[in-house]
N, C-alpha and C positions, 0 to 999 in steps of 0.2 A: 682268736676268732676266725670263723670260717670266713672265706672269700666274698662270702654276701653279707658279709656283717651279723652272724648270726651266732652265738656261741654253738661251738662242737658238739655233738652228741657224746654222751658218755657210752664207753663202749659197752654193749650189752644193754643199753637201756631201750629198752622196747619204745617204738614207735609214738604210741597210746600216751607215752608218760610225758605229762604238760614240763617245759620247760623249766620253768621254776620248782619243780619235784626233782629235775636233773639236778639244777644249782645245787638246791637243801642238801641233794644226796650227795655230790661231791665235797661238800663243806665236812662232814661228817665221815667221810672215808676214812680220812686221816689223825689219828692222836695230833701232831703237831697242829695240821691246820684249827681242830677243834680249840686248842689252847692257843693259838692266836688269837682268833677271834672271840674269845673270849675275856683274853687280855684285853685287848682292843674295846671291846664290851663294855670294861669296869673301866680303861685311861684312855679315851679318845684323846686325838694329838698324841699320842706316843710316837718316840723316832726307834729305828731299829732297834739299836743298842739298849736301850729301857724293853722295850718288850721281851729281848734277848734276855736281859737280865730279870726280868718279873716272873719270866714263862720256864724259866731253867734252859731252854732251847738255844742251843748254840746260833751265833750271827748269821752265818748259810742259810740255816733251815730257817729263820723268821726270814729273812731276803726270799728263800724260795717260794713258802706261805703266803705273804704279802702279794708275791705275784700273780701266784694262784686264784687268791682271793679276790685281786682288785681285777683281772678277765675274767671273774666269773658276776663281778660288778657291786660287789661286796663293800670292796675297801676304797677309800677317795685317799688321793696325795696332795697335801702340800708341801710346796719348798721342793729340792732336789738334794741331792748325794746325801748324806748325815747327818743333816741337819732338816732333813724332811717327814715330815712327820703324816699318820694316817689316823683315817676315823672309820669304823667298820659301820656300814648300815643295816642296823638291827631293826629297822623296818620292815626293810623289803625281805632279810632273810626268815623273820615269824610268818610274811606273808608266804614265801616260798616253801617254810616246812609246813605250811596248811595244805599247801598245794599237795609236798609229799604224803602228807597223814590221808587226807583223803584219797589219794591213789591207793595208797595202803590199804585203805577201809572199801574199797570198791570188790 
């Protein structure tokens, strides 16, 4: 997060583009991150190591996804170290790829 509390711009994202079209569009950059959260999707409460094992994605890359995810406000944590487990919000991110579709459609 930026110093005001405000998530970073994505580099290159034009000014114009609402927030939550940034989020959507960072979610979707990534093959890894998309199979995250999409694991996450179908086994909320999943701890690393299960997603790791669901998604084929090695332990790293779900650690790094998750972090990705949960600053861009995505993912919630419960518990701590290995035994902590996440819920991805697929609320807020259908709300955010409206946001993107519409930018799109403008």
């Amino acid at each position: 997060m930026a110093e005001n509390g405000a998530m970073p711009r994505l580099t290159g994202a034009r000014a114009e583009m609402p927030d939550g079209a940034v989020r959507a569009q960072r979610v979707i950059s990534t093959v890894n991150r998309i199979e995250t959260a999409r694991y996450l999707r179908r086994n909320p409460r999943s701890t690393r190591h299960e997603i790791a094992e669901g998604t084929g994605l090695n332990y790293e890359s779900v650690r790094k996804e998750l972090t990705n995810l949960a600053d861009l406000g995505y993912v919630a944590v419960t518990g701590e170290g290995r035994g902590a487990t996440f819920i991805f919000d697929g609320t807020l991110f259908s709300r955010d790829l409206g946001l993107l579709l519409g930018y799109l459609s403008e």
